[in-house]
N, CA, C and O atoms as a GROMACS GRO file, in nm:
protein
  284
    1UNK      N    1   0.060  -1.088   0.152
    1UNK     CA    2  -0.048  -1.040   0.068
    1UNK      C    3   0.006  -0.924  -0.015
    1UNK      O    4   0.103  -0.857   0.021
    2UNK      N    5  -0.081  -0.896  -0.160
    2UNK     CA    6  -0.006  -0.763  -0.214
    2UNK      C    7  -0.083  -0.669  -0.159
    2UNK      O    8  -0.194  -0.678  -0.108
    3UNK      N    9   0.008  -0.555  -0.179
    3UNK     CA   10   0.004  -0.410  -0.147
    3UNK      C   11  -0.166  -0.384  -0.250
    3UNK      O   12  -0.250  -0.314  -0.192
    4UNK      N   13  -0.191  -0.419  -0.339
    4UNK     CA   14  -0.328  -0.401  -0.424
    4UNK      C   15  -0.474  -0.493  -0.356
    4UNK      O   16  -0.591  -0.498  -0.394
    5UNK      N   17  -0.400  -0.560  -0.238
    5UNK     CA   18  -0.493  -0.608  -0.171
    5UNK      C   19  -0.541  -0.568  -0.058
    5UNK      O   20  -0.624  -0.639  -0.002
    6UNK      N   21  -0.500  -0.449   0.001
    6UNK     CA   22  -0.503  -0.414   0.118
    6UNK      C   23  -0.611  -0.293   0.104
    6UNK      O   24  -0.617  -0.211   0.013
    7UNK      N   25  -0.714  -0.308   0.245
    7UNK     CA   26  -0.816  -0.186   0.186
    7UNK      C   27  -0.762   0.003   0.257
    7UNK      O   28  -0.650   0.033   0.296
    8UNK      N   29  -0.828   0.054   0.254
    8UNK     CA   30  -0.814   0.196   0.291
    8UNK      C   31  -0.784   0.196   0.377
    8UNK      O   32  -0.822   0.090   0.426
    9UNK      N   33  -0.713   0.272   0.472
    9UNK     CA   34  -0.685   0.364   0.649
    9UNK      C   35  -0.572   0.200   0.686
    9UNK      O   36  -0.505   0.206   0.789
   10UNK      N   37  -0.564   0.087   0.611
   10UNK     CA   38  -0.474  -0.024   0.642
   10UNK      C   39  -0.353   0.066   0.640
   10UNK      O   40  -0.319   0.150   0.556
   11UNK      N   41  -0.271   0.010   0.800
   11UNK     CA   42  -0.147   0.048   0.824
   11UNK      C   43  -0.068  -0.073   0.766
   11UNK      O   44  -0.135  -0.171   0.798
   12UNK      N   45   0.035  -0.111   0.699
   12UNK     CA   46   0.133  -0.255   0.679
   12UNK      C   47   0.265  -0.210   0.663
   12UNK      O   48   0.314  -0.098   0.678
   13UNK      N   49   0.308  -0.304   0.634
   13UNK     CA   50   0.506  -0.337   0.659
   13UNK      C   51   0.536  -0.419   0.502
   13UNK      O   52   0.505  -0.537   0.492
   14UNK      N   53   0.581  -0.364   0.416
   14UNK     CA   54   0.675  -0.384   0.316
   14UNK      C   55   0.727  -0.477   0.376
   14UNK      O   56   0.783  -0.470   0.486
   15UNK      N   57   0.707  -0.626   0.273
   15UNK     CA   58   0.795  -0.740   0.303
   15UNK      C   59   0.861  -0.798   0.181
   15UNK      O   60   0.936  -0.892   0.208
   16UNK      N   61   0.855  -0.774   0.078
   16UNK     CA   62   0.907  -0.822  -0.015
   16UNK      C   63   0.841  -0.727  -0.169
   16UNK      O   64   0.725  -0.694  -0.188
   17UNK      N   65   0.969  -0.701  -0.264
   17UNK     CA   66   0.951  -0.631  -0.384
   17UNK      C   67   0.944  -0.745  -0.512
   17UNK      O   68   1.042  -0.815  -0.536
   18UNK      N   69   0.827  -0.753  -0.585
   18UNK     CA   70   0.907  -0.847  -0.714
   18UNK      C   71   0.888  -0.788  -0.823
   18UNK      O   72   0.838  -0.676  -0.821
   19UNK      N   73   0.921  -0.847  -0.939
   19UNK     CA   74   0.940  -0.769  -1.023
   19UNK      C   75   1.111  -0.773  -1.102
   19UNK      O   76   1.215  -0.819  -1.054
   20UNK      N   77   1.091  -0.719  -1.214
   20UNK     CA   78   1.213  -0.698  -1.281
   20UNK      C   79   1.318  -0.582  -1.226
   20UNK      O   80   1.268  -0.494  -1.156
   21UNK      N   81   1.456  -0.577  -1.251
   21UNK     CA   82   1.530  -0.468  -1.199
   21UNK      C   83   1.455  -0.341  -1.183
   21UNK      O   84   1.433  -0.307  -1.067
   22UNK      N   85   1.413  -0.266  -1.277
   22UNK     CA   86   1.360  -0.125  -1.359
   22UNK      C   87   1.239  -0.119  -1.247
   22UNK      O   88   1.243  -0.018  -1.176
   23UNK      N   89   1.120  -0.220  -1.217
   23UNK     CA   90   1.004  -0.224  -1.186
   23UNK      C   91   1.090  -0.201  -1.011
   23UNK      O   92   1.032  -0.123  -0.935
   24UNK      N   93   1.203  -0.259  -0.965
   24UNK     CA   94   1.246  -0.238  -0.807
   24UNK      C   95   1.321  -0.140  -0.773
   24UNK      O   96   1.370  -0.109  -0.664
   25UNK      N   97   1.329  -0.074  -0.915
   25UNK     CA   98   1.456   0.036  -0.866
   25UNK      C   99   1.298   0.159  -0.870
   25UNK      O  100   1.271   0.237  -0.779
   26UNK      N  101   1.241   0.147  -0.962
   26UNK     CA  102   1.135   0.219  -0.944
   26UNK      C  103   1.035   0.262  -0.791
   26UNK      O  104   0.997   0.363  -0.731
   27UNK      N  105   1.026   0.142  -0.783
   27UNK     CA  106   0.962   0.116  -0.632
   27UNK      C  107   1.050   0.166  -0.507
   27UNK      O  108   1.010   0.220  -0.403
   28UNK      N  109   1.186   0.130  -0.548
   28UNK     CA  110   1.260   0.215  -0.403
   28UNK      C  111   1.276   0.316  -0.455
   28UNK      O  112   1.284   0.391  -0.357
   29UNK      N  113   1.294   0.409  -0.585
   29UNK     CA  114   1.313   0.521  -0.568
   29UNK      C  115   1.182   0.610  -0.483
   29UNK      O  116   1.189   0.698  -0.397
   30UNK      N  117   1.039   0.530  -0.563
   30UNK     CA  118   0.960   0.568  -0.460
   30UNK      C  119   0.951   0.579  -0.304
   30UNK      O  120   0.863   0.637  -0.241
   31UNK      N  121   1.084   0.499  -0.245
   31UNK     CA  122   1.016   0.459  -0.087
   31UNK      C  123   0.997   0.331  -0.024
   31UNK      O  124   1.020   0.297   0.092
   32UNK      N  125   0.945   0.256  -0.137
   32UNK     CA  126   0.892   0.116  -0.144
   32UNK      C  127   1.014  -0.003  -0.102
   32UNK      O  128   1.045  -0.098  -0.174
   33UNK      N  129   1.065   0.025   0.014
   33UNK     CA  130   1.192  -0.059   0.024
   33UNK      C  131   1.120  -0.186   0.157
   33UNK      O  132   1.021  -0.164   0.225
   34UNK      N  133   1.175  -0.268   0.159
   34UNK     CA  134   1.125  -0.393   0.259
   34UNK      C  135   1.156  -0.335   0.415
   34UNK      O  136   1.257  -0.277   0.454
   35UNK      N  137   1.070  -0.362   0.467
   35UNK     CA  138   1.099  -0.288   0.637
   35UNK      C  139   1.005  -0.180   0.711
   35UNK      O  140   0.954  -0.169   0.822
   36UNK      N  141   1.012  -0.062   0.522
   36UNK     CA  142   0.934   0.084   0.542
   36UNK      C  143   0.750   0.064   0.575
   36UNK      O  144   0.693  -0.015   0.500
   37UNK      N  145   0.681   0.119   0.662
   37UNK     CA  146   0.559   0.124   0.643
   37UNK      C  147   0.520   0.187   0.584
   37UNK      O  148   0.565   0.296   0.549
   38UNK      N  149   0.375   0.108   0.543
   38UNK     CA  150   0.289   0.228   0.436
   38UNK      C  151   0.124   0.265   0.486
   38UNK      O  152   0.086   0.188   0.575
   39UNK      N  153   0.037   0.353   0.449
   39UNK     CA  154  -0.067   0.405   0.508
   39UNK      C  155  -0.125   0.405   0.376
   39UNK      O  156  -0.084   0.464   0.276
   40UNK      N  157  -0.265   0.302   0.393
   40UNK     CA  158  -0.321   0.313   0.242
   40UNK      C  159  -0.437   0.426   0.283
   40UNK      O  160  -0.534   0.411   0.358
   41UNK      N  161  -0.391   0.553   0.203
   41UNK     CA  162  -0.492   0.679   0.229
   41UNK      C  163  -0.627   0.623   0.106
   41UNK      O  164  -0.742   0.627   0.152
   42UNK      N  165  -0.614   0.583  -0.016
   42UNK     CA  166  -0.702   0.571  -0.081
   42UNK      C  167  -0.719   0.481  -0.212
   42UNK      O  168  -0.665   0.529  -0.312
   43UNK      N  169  -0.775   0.376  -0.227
   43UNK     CA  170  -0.785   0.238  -0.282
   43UNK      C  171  -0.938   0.299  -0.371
   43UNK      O  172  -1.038   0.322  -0.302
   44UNK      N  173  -0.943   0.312  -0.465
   44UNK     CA  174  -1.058   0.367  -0.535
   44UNK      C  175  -1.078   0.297  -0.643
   44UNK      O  176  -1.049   0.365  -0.742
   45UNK      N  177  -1.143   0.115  -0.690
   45UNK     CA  178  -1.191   0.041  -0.780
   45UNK      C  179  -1.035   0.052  -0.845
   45UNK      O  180  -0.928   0.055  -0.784
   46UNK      N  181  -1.055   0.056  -0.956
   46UNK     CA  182  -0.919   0.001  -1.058
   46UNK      C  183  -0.842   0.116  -1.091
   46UNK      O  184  -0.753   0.102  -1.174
   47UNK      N  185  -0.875   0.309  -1.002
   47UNK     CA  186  -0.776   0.374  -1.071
   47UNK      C  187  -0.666   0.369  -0.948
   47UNK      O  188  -0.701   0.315  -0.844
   48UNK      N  189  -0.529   0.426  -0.960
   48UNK     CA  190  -0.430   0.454  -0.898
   48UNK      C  191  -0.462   0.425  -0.752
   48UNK      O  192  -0.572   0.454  -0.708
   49UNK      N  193  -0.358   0.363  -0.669
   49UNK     CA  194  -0.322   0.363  -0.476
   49UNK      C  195  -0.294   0.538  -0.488
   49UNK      O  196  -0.255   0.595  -0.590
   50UNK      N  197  -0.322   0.598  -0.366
   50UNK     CA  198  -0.303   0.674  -0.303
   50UNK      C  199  -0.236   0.643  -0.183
   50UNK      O  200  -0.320   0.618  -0.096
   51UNK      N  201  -0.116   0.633  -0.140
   51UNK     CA  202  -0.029   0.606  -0.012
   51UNK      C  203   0.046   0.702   0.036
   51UNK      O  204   0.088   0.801  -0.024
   52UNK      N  205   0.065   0.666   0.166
   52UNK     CA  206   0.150   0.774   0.236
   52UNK      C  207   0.306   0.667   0.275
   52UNK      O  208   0.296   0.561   0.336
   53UNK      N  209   0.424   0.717   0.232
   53UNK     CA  210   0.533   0.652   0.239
   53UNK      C  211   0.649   0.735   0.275
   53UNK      O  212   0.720   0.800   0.198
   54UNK      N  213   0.658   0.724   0.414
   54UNK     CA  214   0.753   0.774   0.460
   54UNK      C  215   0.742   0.921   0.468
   54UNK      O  216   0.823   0.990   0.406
   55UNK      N  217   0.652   0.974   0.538
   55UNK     CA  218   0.562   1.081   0.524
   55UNK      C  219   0.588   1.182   0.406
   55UNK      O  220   0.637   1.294   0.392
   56UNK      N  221   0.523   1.070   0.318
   56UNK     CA  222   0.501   1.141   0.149
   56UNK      C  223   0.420   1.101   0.096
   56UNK      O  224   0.418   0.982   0.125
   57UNK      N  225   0.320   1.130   0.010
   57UNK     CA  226   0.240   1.095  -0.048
   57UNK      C  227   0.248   1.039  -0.158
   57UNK      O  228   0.279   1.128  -0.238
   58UNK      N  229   0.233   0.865  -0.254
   58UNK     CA  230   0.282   0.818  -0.345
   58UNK      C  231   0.192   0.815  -0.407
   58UNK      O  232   0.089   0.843  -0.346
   59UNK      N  233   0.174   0.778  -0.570
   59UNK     CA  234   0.079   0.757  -0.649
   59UNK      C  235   0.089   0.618  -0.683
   59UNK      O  236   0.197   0.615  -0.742
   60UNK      N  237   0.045   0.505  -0.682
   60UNK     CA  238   0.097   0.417  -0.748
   60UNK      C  239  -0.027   0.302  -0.807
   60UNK      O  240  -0.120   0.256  -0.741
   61UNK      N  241   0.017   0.270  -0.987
   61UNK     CA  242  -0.069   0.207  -1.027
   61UNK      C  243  -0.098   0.090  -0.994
   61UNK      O  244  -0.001   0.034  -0.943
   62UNK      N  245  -0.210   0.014  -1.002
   62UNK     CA  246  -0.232  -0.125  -0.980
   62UNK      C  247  -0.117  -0.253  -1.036
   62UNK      O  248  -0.083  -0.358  -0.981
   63UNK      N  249  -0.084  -0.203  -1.141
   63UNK     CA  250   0.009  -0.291  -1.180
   63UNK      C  251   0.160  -0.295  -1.110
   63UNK      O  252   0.234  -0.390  -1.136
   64UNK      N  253   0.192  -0.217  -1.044
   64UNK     CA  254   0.298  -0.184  -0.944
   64UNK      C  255   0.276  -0.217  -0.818
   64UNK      O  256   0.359  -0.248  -0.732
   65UNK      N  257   0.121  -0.209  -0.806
   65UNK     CA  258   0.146  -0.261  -0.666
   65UNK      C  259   0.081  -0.382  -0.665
   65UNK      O  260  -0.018  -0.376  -0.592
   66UNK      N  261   0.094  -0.466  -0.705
   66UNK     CA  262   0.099  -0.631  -0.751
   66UNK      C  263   0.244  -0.644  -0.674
   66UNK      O  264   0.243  -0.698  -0.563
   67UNK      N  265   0.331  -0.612  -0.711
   67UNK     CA  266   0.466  -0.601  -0.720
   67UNK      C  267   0.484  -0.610  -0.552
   67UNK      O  268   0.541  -0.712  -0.513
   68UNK      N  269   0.442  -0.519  -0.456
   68UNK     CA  270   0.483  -0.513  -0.346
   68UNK      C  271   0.379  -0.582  -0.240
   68UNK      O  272   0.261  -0.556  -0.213
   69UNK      N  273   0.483  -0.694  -0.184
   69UNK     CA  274   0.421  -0.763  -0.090
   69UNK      C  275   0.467  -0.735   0.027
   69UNK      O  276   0.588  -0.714   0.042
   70UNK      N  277   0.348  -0.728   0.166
   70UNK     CA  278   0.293  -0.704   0.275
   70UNK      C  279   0.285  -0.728   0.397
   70UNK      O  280   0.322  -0.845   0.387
   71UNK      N  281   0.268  -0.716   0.501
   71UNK     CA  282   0.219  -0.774   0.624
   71UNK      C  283   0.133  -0.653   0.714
   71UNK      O  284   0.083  -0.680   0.822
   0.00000   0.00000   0.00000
């Protein structure tokens, strides 16, 4: 499932990045690597994820997190 599908206080496991080079180098510079868990702190209608990644706090838009798939 994507990462834009998952609701609030959901704990999951990074299973797969897609996307173009730029859009994956982006995502791991964030954190966003296959393996890492993530903590969805806040899913709020269509603005920005609020996540906790690797005890850090990420911003990330909807269109990015299309990109990262789940378990």
């Amino acid at each position: 499932m994507g990462l834009n599908e998952v609701s609030d206080g959901s704990k999951v496991v990074i299973t797969r990045i897609d996307g173009g080079r730029n859009a994956r180098k982006k995502l791991m510079d964030l954190g966003m690597i296959p393996g890492v868990p993530v903590t969805i702190i806040r899913r709020a209608g269509r603005n920005p994820m609020l996540l906790s990644v690797m005890g850090r706090q990420v911003v990330l838009g909807r269109g990015m997190a299309e990109k990262v798939f789940v378990r």
